[in-house]
Structure formats: C-alpha cells, structure tokens
C-alpha positions as CSV (number, residue, x, y, z in Angstrom):
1,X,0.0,0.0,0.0
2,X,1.8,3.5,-1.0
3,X,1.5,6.5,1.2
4,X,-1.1,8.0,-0.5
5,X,-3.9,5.5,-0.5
6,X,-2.4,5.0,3.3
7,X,-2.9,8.2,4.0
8,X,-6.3,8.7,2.7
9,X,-7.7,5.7,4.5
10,X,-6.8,6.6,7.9
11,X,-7.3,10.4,7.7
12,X,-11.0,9.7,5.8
13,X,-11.4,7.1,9.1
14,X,-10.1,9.4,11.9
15,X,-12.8,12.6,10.0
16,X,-16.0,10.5,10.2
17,X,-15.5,9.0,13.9
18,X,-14.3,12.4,14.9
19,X,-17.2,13.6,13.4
20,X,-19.4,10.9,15.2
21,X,-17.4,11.4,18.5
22,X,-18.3,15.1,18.7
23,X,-21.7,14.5,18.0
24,X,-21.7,12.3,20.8
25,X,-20.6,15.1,22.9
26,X,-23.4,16.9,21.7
27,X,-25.9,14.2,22.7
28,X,-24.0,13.6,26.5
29,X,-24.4,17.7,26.9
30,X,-28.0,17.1,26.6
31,X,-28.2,14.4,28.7
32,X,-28.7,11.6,25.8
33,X,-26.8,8.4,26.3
34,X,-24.5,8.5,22.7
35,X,-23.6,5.0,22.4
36,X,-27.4,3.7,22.8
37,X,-28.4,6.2,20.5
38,X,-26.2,5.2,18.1
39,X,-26.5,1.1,18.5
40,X,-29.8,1.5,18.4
41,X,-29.2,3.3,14.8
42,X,-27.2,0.9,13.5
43,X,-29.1,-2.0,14.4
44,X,-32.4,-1.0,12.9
45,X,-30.3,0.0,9.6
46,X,-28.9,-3.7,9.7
47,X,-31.7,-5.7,10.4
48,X,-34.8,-3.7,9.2
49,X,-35.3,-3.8,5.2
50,X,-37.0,-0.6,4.6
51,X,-34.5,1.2,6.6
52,X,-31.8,-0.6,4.5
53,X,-33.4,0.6,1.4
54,X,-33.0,3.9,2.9
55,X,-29.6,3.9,3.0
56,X,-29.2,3.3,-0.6
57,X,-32.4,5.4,-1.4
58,X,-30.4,8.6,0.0
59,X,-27.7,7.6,-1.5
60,X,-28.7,7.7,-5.1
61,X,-28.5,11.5,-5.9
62,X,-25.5,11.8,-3.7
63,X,-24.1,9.8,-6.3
64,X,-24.5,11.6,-9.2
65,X,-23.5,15.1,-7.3
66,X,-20.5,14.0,-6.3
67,X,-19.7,12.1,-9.7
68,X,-20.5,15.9,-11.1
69,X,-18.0,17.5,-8.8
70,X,-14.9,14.6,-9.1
71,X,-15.4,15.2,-13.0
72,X,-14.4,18.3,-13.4
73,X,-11.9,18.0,-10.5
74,X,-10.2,15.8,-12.8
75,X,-9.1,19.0,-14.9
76,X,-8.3,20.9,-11.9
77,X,-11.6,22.5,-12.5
78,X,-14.4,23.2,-9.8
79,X,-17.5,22.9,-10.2
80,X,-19.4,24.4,-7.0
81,X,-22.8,24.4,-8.7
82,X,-23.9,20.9,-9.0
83,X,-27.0,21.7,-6.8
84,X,-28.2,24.4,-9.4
85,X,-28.0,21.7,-12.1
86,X,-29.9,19.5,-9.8
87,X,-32.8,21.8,-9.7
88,X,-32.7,22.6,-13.2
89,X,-33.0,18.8,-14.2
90,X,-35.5,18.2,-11.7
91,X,-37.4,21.3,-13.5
92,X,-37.0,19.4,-16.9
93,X,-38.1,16.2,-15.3
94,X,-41.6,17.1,-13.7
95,X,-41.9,19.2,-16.9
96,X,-41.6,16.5,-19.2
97,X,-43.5,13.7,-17.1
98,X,-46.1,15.6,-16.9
99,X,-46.7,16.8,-20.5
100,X,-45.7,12.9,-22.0
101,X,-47.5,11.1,-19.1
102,X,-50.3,8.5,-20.5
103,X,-49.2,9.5,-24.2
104,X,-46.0,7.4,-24.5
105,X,-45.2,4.1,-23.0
106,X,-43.4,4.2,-19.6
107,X,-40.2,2.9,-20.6
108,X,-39.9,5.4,-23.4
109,X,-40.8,8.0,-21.0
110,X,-38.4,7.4,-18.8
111,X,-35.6,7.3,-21.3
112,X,-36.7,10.6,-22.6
113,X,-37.1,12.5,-19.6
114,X,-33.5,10.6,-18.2
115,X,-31.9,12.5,-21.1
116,X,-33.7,15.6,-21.5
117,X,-32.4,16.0,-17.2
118,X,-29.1,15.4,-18.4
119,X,-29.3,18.6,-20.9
120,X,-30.8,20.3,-18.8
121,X,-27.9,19.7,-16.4
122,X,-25.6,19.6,-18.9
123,X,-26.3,23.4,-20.2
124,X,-26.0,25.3,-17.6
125,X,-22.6,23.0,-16.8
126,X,-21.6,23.6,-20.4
127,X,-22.1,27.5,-19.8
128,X,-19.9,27.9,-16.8
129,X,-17.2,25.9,-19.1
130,X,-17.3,28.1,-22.1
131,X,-16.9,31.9,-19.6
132,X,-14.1,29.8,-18.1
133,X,-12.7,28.9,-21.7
134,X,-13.2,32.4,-23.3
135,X,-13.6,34.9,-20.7
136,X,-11.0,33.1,-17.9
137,X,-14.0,33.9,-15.6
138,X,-13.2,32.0,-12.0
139,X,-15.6,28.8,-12.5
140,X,-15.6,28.5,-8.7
141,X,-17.6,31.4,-8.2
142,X,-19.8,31.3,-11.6
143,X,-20.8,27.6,-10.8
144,X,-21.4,28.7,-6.7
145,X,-23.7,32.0,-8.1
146,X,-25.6,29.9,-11.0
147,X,-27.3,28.1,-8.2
148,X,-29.0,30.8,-6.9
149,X,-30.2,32.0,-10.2
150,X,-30.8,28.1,-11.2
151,X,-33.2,28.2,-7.6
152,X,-35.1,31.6,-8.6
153,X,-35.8,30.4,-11.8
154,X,-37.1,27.0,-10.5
155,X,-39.3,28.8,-7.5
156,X,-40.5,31.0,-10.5
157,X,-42.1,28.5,-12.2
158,X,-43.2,26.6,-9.6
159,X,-45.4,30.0,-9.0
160,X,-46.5,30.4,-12.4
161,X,-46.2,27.7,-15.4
162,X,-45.5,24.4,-13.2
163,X,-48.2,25.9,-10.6
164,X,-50.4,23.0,-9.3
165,X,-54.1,23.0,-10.8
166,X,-55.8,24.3,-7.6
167,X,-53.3,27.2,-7.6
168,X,-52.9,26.8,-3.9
169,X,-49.6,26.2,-4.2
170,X,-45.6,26.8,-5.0
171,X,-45.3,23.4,-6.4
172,X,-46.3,21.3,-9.2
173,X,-49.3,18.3,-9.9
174,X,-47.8,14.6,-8.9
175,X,-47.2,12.3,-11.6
176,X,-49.0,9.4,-11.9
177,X,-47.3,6.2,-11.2
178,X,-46.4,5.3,-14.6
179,X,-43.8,7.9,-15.0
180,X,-42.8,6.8,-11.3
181,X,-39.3,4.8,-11.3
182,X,-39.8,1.5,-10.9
183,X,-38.9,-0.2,-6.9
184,X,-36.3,-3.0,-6.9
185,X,-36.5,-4.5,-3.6
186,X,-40.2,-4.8,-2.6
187,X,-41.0,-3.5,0.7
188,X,-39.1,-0.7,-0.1
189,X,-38.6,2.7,-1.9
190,X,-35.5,1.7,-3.3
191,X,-36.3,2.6,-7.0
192,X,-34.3,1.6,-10.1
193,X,-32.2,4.9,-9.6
194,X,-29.7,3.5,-7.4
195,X,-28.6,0.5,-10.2
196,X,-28.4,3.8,-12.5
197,X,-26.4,5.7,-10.7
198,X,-24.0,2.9,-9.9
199,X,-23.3,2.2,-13.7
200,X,-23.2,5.8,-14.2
201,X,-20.1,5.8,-11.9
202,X,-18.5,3.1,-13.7
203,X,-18.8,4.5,-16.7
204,X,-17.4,8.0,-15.6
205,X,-14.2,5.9,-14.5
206,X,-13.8,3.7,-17.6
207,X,-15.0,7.4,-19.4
208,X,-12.3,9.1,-17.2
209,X,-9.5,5.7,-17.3
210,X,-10.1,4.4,-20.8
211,X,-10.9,6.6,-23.3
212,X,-8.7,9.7,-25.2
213,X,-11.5,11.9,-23.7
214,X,-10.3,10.9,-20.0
215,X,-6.8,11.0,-20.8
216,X,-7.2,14.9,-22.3
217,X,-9.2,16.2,-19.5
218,X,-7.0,14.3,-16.3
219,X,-3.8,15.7,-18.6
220,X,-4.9,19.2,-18.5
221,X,-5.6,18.6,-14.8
222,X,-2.5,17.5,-14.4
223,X,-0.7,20.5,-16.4
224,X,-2.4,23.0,-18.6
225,X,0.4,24.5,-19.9
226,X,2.0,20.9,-20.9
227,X,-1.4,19.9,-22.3
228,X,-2.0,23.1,-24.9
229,X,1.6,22.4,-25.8
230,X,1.2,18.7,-26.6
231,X,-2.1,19.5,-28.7
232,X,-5.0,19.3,-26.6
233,X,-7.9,22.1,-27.3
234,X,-8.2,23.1,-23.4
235,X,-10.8,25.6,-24.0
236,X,-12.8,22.0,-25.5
237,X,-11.7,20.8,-22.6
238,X,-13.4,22.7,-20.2
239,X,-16.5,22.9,-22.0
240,X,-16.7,19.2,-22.3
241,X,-15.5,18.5,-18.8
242,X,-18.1,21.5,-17.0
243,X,-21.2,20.0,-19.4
244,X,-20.8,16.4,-18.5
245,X,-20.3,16.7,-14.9
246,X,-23.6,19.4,-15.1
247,X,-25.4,16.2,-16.7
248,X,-24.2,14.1,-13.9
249,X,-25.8,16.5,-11.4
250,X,-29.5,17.3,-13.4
251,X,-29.5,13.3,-13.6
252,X,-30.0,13.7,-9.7
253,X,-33.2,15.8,-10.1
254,X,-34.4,12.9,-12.3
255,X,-33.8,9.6,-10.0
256,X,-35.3,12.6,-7.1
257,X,-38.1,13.4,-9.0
258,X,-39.5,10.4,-10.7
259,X,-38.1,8.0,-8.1
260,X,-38.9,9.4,-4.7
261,X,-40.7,13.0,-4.8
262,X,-43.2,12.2,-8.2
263,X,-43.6,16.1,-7.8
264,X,-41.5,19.6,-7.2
265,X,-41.7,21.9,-4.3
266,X,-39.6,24.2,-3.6
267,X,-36.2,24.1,-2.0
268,X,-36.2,20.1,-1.6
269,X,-33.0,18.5,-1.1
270,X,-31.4,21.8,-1.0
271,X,-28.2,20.2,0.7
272,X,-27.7,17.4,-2.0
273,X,-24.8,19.8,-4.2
274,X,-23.0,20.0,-1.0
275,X,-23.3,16.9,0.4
276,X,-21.8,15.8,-3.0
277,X,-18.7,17.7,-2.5
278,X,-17.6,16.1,0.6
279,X,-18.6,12.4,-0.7
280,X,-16.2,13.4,-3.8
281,X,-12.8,14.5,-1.5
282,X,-14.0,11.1,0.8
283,X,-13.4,9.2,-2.4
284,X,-10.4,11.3,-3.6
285,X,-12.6,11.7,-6.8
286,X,-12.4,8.3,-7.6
287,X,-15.6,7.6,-9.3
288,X,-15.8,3.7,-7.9
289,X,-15.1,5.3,-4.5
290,X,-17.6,7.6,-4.8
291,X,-20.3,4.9,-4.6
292,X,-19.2,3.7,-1.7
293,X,-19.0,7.0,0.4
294,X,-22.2,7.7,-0.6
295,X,-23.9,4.8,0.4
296,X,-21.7,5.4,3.9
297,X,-23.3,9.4,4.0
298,X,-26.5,7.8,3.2
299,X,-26.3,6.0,6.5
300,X,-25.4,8.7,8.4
301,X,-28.5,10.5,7.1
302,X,-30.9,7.5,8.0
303,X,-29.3,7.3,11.4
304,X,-29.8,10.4,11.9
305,X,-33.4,10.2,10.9
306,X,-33.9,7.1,13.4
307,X,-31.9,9.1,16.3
308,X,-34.7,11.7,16.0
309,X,-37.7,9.3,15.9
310,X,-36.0,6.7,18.6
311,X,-38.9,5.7,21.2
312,X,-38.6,7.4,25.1
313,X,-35.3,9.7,23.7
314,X,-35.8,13.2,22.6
315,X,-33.3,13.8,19.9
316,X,-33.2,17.6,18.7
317,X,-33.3,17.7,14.9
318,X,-30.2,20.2,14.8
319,X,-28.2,17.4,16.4
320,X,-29.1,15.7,13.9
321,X,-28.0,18.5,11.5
322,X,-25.0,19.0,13.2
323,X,-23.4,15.3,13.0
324,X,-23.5,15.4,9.0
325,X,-21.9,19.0,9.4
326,X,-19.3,17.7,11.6
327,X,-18.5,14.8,9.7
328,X,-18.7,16.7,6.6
329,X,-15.9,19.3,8.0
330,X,-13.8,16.8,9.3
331,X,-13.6,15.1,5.8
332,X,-12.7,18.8,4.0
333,X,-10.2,19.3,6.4
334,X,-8.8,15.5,6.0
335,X,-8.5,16.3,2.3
336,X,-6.2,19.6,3.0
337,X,-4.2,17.6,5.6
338,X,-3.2,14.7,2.9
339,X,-2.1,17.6,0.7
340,X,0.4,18.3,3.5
341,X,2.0,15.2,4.1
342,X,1.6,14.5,0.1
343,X,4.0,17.8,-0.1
344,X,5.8,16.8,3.0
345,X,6.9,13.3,1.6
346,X,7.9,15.0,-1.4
347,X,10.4,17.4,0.2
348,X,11.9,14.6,2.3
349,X,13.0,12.8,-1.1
350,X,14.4,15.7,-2.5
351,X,16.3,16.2,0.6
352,X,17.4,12.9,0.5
353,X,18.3,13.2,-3.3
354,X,20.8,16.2,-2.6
C-alpha cells in the first residue's frame, strides 16, 4: 500500500468518527446516552429492510453530485454548482413527465425524460465551461452563483407555469405512477435509480480511465500549460468536462423526481450539491469510491433520521444536522491535511536526493 492511499484511508477514518465522537458530545451535553443512540441506529439500519433501502435510497442522488464534482476535478476545474443543475434537471423532469404522461409508453418516458435531465444539467454545466474557456472567468464562483439563479428560476415556475391546478400552491401536480421509477426490492422505496447511478459511476471511471476523452481532461488537470503544448484544445476541454459533470448533477433531479418525490416543491433536497462535494474528497474523486461513500453518508442521514424518531429519547433535529456538518468538515479538512503530508513526503525525497 503507498503512502497515499495510506494516507487517505486513515485520515478519511479518523474525519468521520471524529465527526461521530463530537456529535456524541453533543448528545451527552444534553443528557442523551450517545452509544445507545447510536447502536440503536445501526441496528435498525442492519436488520430492518426498509430502513436498509433507505440507505441506498439517500444515496442515489449523492451519487451523481459528487460524480459531477470529481469530473471536473479531474481538470483541476471546480465545479461548485452541482445543486443548481440539480434543480434545473428536476425542473425538466416534472416538466416532461407531466406533458408525455399516458401519451407514450413508460419505458420510453423514462428514457426521454432521463436524457432531457441530463441537458438540462448539462447546459447550464456547459455555460460555466465556455466563460471559463473564453472569458477566464473563475468557475468557482460562476458555478457557486448559478445556483441561486438556477433556484429563482425553479421557485418561478413553480409560481406560475408548473403551478399546481388548484393554484394553492408553490409546487407542481404529482405524476402518476407510470412515470414513477420502478422499486427493486419490494418493501421498499429503493427505485431503479440506485442501479443507474451505480453504472453511471463506472462508466465515468472507464469514461475518465479508458478513453482519449479521459486522458485529455486528467492531462490538462494535471498541467495545462504541458497539455495546450502537446495539442489538446483546453478551451474543448473545459466545455466538455463542465457540461458532463452538469449532466451528472440534473440526472439527480431525475432519480429525485420520478423516483422518490413524483412532484416539485420548492427548496427540496437543498443540501444534495453540497453533500456531494464532501462524498467526492472522501473518495479522492475516484468515481468507484464515490459509490461507496455515498452509500456510507447515506447512513449517516438514515441514522440520523432514526436518532430523531428513537422511542422514550428526545433527539433535537439540529443534532441531527449538526453530525453530518461535523463529519462533513472533518472530511474537508482531512483532504487539506493529505495535501500536507503529500508535499511533506515530497520534500523529504528531495532532501534525501541532494
């Protein structure tokens, strides 16, 4: 094992139980026995099949957000707005469920409104990409702004177009349940999403790993400069990289919308983009790693739901709140703290090479 998977394994391990350990402080300040809390947690994810499904259920969008953030990470690129693509694919999926609902056959629907989430996505990704290609505009604080205008837009039309019929409302008409995604494990809302998103990962890797696409964006990444020199069309580059990993996050509003919500409201999920950030550094933006943290921050959000609902304990919901925060800060500030023994390592060998 080299130093640097070393390294991220035991700082990604010592970030989520410090996480968990301070959120056990939390729960002792309040009187709350931690360790009962969290056995009792763990258990019922373990043994209960619905609350199993949960854990993959959450973990679905999380997913394709952090898939959207690793992507262009590859290219040294960062793309902040994931959870603005989000909305804006969830916006194309109610939209297009509910005009081609009971006029085309399920299947096809799906399919279509799959794809039409990815462009969606994709667009908004793909404009952030061309002002950083043409304009050298900072894509870290284009991507962050374009979710506010991405959320304004959405909340618009949830008060005017994709108003519900009574016109009570900010949000839209449910679909019916042929546009629903369909549940793979019966007895719960696990919904064919999850498979999706799992082969959406691997392809991103072999995409990333395998292909002269891959090797162009991880070589401009790696050294700009170096790339342009050896031929490679950055400015392509960064268009292609910022629409694909924007298709990656509107896919999310689709496996959201058709698989677990079958309408739109405002603000749901508004901590998805984020969330997806973390997951990505967890998994070093390794897209086969990325499946695998966010399965793990899927459980931390179903144990947290269970903490708050446990029988005879009162659990605040901000404690809740405040044990993905923690582990979610621990795990940023894991990532900056392999960068410094990465550098550290590095100096020691040149030392030793004088």
């Amino acid at each position: 094992m080299n130093g640097k998977i070393r390294d991220m394994i035991v700082t990604n391990a010592v970030a989520i139980l410090a996480g968990l350990l301070l959120s056990g402080l939390m729960l002792l300040m309040l009187h709350i026995n931690p360790v009962e809390v969290f056995t009792y947690s763990v258990t019922t994810m373990l043994t209960d099949k619905y609350t199993t499904g949960e854990v993959f259920l959450k973990a679905t969008p999380l997913i394709f957000t952090a898939l959207a953030f690793a992507f262009t990470f590859k290219a040294n690129l960062f793309n902040i707005g994931a959870q603005g693509q989000f909305y804006m694919g969830a916006v194309a999926a109610i939209a297009l469920s509910l005009k081609l609902d009971g006029k085309v056959p399920a299947p096809v629907l799906l399919v279509v409104v799959c794809l039409a989430t990815a462009v969606a996505g994709g667009l908004i990704g793909a404009l952030i990409g061309f002002l950083k290609a043409h304009y050298k505009a900072n894509e870290f604080l284009v991507s962050m702004m374009s979710t506010y205008v991405a959320l304004n837009v959405m909340n618009y039309l949830l008060r005017t177009f994709l108003k519900e019929s009574k016109g009570e409302y900010p949000q839209t008409d449910a679909i019916t349940r042929a546009a629903w995604l369909p549940t793979i494990v019966k007895g719960t809302r696990l919904h064919a999403g999850f498979v999706l998103a799992v082969l959406v990962a691997i392809g991103i890797w072999i995409l990333l790993y395998k292909t002269p696409l891959g090797y162009r964006i991880r070589a401009v990444g790696s050294n700009d400069s170096a790339a342009r020199m050896s031929g490679i069309n950055s400015k392509k580059v960064f268009v292609t990289a910022f629409f694909i990993s924007g298709a990656l996050a509107g896919m999310a509003g689709f496996t959201e919308v058709n698989g677990v919500q079958h309408m739109l409201i405002q603000d749901f999920n508004s901590g998805v983009g984020s969330a997806g950030l973390g997951i990505a550094i967890l998994a070093n933006a390794n897209p086969i790693g990325i499946i695998f943290a966010s399965i793990l921050f899927g459980a931390l959000g179903v144990m947290g739901n269970l903490m708050g609902r446990m029988p005879g304990v009162n659990v605040p919901s901000s404690i809740v709140d405040l044990m993905q925060g923690f582990v979610m800060l621990f795990v940023i500030v894991s990532y900056f703290f392999r960068h410094y023994l990465e550098n550290r390592r590095e100096k020691l060998k040149l030392q030793k090479g004088a």
